[in-house]
C-alpha positions in Angstrom: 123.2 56.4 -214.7 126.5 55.3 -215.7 128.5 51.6 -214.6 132.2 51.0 -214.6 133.0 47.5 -214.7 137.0 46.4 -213.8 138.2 43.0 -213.7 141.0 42.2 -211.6 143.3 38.7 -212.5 145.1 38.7 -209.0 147.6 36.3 -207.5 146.4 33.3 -205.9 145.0 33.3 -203.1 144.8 37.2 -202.5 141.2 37.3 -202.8 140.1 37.7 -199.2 143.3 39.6 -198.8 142.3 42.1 -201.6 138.9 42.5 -200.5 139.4 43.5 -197.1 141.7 46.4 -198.0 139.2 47.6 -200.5 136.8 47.9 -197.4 139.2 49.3 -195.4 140.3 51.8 -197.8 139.2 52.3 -201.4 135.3 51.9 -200.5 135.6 55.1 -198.1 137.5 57.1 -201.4 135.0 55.8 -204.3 132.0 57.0 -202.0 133.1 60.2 -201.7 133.4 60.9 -205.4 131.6 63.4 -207.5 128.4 61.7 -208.6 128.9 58.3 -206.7 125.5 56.0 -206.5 126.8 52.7 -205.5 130.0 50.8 -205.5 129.6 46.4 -205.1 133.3 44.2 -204.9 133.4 40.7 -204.9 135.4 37.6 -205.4 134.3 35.9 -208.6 136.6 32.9 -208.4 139.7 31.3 -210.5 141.4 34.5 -208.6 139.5 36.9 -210.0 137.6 39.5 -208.3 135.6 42.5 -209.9 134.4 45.5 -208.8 130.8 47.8 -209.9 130.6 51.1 -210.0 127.3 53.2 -210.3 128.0 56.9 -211.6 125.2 59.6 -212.1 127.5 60.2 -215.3 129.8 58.6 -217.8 132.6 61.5 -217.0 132.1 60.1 -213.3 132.3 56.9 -213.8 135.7 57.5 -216.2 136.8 59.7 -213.6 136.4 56.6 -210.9 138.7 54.0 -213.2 141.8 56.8 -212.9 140.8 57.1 -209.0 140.3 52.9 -208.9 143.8 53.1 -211.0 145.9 55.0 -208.6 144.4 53.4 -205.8 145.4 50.2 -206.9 149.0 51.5 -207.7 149.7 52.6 -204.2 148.0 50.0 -202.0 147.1 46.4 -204.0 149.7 46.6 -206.7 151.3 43.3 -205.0 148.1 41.1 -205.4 147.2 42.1 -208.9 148.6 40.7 -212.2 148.1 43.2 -214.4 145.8 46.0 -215.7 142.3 45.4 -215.5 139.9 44.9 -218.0 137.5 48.0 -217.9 133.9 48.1 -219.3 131.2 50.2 -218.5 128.5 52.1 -220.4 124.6 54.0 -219.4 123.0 51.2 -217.3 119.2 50.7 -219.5 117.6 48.7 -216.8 117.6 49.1 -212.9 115.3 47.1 -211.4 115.8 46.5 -207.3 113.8 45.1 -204.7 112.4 48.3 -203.2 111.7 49.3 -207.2 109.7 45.9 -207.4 107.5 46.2 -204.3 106.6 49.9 -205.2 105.8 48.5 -208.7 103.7 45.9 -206.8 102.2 47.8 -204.4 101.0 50.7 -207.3 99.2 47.9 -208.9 98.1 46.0 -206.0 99.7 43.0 -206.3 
C-alpha cells in the first residue's frame, strides 16, 4: 500500500469553501481510480488543508497527484496559492480499529 500526501496553502478563508467542492467533485474522480483504497481531506488550520491518499501501488498513487493536479487546475485553482507540497511513500504500519478488535478478539482480550 502506497500514500500520497499534498499540502494545500489556500487563500484565507477558503477552507470550508475548498472542502465542499472536493466532496462534491474530486472525491467521486479519486474513488474511481485504478488501485484506490481510501482517500481522507481535511482542514488543518492557518489556511491549510491536506488531503490522503491510499494506493494499492506507488504508480497509483503518482498517477492520483497528476489526476489531484488537473483537478485542482480546472475547478479550485482560485482558492489555492500555489503548488502543493507532495509526499508519499509504502505505508509500513496500518493499524485500524476493526484491525485492533480482530487482534483482540484472536487473543481473547
Amino acid at each position: 500500500m502506497h500514500a500520497s500526501i499534498r499540502r494545500y496553502k489556500i487563500r484565507p478563508g477558503a477552507a470550508e469553501e475548498l472542502l465542499q467542492r472536493v466532496n462534491q467533485g474530486f472525491a467521486a474522480i479519486i474513488s474511481q481510480a485504478p488501485g484506490f483504497i481510501a482517500y481522507y481531506a481535511l482542514n488543518a488550520g492557518n489556511d491549510v488543508v491536506v488531503s490522503f491518499s491510499l494506493f494499492d501501488s506507488a504508480d497509483n498513487a503518482a498517477a492520483s497527484n497528476r489526476l489531484a493536479a488537473d483537478w485542482v487546475r480546472e475547478n479550485i485553482a482560485s482558492l489555492v496559492a500555489g503548488p502543493p507540497e507532495i509526499s508519499g511513500g509504502l505505508v509500513t504500519t496500518l493499524i485500524t480499529a476493526q484491525s485492533r478488535a480482530a487482534e483482540d478478539e484472536s487473543l481473547n482480550i
